[in-house]
N, C-alpha and C positions, 0 to 999 in steps of 0.2 A: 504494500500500500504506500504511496506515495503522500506524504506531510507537507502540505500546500505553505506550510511555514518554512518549507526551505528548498520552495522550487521555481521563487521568485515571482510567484502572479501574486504576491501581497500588494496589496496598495500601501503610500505613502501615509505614512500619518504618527506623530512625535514619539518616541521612544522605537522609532523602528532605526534598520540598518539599513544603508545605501551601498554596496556593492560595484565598484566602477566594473563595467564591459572591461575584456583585455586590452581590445582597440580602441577603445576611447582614447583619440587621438588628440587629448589638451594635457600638458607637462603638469600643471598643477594637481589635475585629480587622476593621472593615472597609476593604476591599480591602487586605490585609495576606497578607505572603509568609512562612512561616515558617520556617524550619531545623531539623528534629527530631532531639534529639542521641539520645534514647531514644525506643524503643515496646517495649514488652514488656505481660504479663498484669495485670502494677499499675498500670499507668500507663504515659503517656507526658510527655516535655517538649523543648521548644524555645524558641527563641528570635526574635521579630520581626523580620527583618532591614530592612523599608526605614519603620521609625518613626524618623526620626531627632531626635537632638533638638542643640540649637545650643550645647554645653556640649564645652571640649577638657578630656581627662581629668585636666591639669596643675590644672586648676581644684576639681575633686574632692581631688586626692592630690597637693602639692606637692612629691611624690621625684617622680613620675612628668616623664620631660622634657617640655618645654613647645612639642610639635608636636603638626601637626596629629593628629587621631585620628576614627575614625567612632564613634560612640556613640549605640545605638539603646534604647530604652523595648524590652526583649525582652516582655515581657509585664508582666500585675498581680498575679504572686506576688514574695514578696517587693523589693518595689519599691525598697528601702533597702540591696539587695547589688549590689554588679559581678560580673558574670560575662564571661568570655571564650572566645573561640575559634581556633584558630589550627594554622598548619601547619610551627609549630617542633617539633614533636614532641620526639624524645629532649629536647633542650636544657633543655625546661624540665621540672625535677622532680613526680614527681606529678600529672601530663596524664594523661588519661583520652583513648585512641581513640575514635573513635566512626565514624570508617569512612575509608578509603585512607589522605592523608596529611592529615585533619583531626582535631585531638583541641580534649577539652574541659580549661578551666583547667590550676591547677598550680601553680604555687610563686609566687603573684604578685612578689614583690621580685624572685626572678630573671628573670623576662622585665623587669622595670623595668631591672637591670643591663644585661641585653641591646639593650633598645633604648636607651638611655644610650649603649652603644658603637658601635651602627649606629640610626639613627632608618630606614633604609629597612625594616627589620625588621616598623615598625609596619603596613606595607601589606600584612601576613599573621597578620596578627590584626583580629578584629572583638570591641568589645566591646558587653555589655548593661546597661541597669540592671533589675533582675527578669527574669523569666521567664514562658513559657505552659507551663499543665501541664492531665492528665485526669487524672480517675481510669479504673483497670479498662477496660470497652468502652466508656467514655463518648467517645472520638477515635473510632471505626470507627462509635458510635452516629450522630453528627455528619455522619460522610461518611458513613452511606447516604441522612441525609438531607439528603446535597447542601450541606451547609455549605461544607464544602473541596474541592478537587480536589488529588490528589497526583499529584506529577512530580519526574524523576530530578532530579537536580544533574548539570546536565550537564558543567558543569564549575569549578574554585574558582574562576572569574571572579565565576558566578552569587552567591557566598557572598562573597568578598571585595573585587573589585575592579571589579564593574557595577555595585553597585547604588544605586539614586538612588529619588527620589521616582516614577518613572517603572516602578520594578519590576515591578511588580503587572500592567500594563497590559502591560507585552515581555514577560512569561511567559504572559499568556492569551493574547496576539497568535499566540506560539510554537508555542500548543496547537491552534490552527489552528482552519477548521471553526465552531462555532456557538460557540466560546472568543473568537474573536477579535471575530465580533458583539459579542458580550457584553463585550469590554472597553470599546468605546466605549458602555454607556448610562452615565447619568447616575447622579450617587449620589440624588441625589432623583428618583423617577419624573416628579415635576410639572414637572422642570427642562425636560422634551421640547422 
């Protein structure tokens, strides 16, 4: 029997996964896994989760403590802000749900207190610099033609504590069938 949650006819809609096509032929999102914090009739937006980049956040914002942290290029809108995500919920003031027990941002200095008094803290938070965003039908325009494949989150592992350079490839592996073909071609055709 085949599980409609990982054969990509899911619709978009926030706490789900965005799946780049192999050939999705634009530098920034390819083979890139995204995080949708929003989909609605405006718009939608997420965040990249396995662009990572080699910078600990102590380095950006010297209150922030000086461990380790994951810190991913979330997309190319505003590329000059941090965003985060995280499954401190109530704790931190001004979080925004976005589905079970992940919400978005919120009082940044307070989760800085927070992880000041516990640094284990930070391995339930991901953060970004920028964002991906659509306009209107421009995300559903995209996946009908096969740009992304959407799939559940199956669980905060996938969002918080899996994920690696390797993302991209263990989620189309997952999706089984001509998904997981298609994770081993080559990002250049000519590489064959």
């Amino acid at each position: 029997m085949i599980d409609l949650a990982f054969t990509g006819k899911l619709k978009p809609e926030k706490g789900k996964l965005l799946i780049s096509d192999p050939f999705l032929d634009e530098d920034y999102f390819r083979r890139s896994v995204i995080y949708l914090c929003e989909h609605n009739d405006d718009g939608s937006f997420g965040f990249v989760i396995n662009n990572f980049i080699g910078i600990n956040l102590h380095e950006l914002d010297e209150n922030f403590p000086d461990i380790q942290t994951h810190i991913s290029l979330g997309g190319p809108i505003e590329p000059n802000s941090l965003y985060f995500v995280h499954t401190l919920g109530d704790q931190i003031e001004n979080s925004v749900q976005v589905e079970k027990d992940i919400y978005l941002g919120g009082d940044f200095q307070q989760l800085t207190k927070l992880v000041q008094n516990d640094n284990t803290l930070v391995q339930k938070i991901r953060f970004f610099i920028g964002y991906s965003g659509w306009a209107g039908d421009q995300l559903e325009d995209e996946i009908q033609k096969n740009a992304w494949i959407v799939r559940d989150l199956k669980s905060n592992d996938d969002l918080f504590s899996s994920v690696d350079k390797q993302t991209w490839k263990k989620f189309m592996d997952e999706l089984g069938g001509k998904f997981k073909i298609m994770s081993k071609f080559p990002i250049d055709p000519r590489d064959n």
